[in-house]
C-alpha positions as CSV (number, residue, x, y, z in Angstrom):
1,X,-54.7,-113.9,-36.6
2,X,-52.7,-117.0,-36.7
3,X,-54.4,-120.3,-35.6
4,X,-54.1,-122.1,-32.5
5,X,-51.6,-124.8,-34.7
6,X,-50.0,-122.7,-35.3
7,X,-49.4,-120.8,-32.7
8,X,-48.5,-124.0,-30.7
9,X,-46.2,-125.6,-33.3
10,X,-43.9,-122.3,-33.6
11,X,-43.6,-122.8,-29.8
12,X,-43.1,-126.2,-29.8
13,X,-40.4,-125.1,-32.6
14,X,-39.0,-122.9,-30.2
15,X,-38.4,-125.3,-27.7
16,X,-37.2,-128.5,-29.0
17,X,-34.6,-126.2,-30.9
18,X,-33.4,-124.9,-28.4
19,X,-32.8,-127.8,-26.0
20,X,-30.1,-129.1,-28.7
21,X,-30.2,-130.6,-31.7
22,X,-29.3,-134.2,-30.7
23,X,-31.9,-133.7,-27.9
24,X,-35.1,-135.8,-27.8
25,X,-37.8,-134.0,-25.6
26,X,-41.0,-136.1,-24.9
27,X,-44.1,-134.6,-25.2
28,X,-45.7,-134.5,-22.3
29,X,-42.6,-132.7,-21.0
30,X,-43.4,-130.2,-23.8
31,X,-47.3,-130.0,-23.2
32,X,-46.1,-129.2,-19.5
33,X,-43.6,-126.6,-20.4
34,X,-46.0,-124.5,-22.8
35,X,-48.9,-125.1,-21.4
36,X,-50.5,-126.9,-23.9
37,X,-53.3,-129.6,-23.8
38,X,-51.7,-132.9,-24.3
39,X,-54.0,-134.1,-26.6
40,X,-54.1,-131.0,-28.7
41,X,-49.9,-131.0,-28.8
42,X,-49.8,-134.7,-29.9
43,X,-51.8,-133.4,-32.9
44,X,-49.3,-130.6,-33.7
45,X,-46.4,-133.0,-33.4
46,X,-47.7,-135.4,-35.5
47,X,-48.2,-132.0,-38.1
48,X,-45.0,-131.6,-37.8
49,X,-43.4,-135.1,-38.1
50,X,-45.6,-135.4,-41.2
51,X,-44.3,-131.5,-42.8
52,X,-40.4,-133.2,-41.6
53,X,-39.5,-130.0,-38.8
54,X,-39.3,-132.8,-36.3
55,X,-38.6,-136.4,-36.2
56,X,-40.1,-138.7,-33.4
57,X,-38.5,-141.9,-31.7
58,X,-40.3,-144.0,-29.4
59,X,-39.5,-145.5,-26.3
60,X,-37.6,-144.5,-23.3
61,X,-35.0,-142.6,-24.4
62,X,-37.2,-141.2,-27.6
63,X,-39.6,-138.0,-27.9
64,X,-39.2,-135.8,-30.7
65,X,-36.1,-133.4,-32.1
66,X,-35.4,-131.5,-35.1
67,X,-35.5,-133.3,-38.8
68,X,-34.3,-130.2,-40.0
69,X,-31.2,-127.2,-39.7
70,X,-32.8,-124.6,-37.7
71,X,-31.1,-122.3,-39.8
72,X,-33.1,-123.7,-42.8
73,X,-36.7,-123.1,-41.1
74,X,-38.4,-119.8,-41.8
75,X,-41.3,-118.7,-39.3
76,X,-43.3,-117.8,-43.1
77,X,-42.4,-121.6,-43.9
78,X,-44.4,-123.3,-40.7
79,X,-47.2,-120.5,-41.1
80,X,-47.4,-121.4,-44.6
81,X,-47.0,-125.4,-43.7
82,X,-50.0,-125.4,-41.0
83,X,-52.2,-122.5,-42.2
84,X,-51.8,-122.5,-45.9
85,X,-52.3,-118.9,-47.2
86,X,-55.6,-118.0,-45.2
87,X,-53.5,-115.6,-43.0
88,X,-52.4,-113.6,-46.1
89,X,-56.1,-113.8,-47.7
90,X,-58.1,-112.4,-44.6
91,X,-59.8,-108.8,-45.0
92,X,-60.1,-106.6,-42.5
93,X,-63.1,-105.3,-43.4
94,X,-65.6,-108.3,-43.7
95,X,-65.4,-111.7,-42.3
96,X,-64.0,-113.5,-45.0
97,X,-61.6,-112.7,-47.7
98,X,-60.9,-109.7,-50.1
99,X,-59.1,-110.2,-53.5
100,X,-58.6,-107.7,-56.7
101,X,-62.2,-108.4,-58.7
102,X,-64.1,-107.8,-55.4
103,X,-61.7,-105.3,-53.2
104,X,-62.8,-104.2,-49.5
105,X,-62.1,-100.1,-49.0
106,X,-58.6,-101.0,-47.2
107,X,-57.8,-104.2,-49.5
108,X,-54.9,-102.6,-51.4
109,X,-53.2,-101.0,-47.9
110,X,-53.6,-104.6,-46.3
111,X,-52.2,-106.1,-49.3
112,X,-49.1,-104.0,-48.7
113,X,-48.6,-104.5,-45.0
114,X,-49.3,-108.0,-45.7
115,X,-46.5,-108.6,-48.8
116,X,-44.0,-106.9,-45.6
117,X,-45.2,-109.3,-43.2
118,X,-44.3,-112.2,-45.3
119,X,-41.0,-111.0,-46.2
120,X,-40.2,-110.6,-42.9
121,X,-41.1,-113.8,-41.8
122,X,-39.6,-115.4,-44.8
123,X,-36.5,-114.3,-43.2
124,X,-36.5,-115.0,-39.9
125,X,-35.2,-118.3,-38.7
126,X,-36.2,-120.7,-36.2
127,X,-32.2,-120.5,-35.7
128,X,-32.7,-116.7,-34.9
129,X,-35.5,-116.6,-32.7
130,X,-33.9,-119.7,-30.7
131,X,-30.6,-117.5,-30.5
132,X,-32.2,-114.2,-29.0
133,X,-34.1,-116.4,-26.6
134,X,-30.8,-118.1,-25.5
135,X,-29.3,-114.8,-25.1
136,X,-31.9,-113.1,-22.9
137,X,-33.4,-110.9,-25.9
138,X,-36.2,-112.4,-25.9
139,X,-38.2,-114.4,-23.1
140,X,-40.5,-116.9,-23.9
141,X,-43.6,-116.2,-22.4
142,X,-46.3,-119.0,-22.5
143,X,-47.9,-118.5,-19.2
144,X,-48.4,-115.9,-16.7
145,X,-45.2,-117.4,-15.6
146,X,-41.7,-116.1,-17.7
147,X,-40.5,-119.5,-18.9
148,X,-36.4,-119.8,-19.5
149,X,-34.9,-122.0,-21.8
150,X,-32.1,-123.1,-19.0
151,X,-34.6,-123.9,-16.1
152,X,-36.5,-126.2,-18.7
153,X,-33.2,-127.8,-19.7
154,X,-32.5,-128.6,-15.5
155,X,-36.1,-130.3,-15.3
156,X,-35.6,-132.5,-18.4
157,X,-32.4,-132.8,-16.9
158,X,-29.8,-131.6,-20.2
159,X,-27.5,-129.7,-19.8
């Protein structure tokens, strides 16, 4: 349901918040850690630097870190930020979209569930999920491979 962008730049979220705020991460250290073509994540970091979640700084001792309070981010934000409002315009029926003049047989149950979804992640925070993954709630899980927030930290060498 959600686009590869998308998908990528809410991980890529993920991690740089939670490696610290002060912390720049380059990005073929985030490519490795998720996975990620390197091509295909330089393209979702620019995205992001553009939309102001992360800022970049080259050189050495640059990479990319939060522009923003992670406490300020909403998951529905970057959806909305990358996607647009194609997610909350799909049918389930056809292949395409749905709306009031021209409803599908389900379009007024989706519409529903959908109006949920998007309050719920209008609520969450990048803050959140970054909390329950640093508390063991949640893993992240990129790979086949269970990928911890602390062993990244050790490689990149932070602390």
């Amino acid at each position: 349901m959600l686009s590869k962008t998308s998908k990528y730049a809410l991980q890529a979220l993920i991690l740089i918040a939670s490696v610290g705020k002060n912390e720049y991460i380059l990005s073929k250290q985030i490519a490795s850690a998720l996975s990620i073509p390197k091509e295909y994540l330089n393209k979702v970091m620019r995205l992001l630097v553009q939309m102001k979640y992360v800022k970049s700084l080259k050189g050495p001792q640059g990479g990319f870190r939060l522009a923003r309070d992670p406490r300020e981010i909403t998951i529905y934000d970057v959806l909305q930020s990358i996607d647009g409002t194609d997610f909350f315009q799909m049918c389930l029926l056809r292949a395409g979209t749905c709306d009031e003049r021209n409803p599908c047989a389900l379009h007024h149950y989706w519409q529903k569930i959908l109006g949920q979804i998007r309050a719920v992640l209008d609520r969450v925070t990048l803050d959140e999920l970054v909390k329950e993954v640093k508390e063991g709630k949640r893993v992240l899980q990129f790979t086949d491979n269970v990928f911890l927030i602390q062993d990244f930290k050790k490689q990149i060498g932070i602390k």
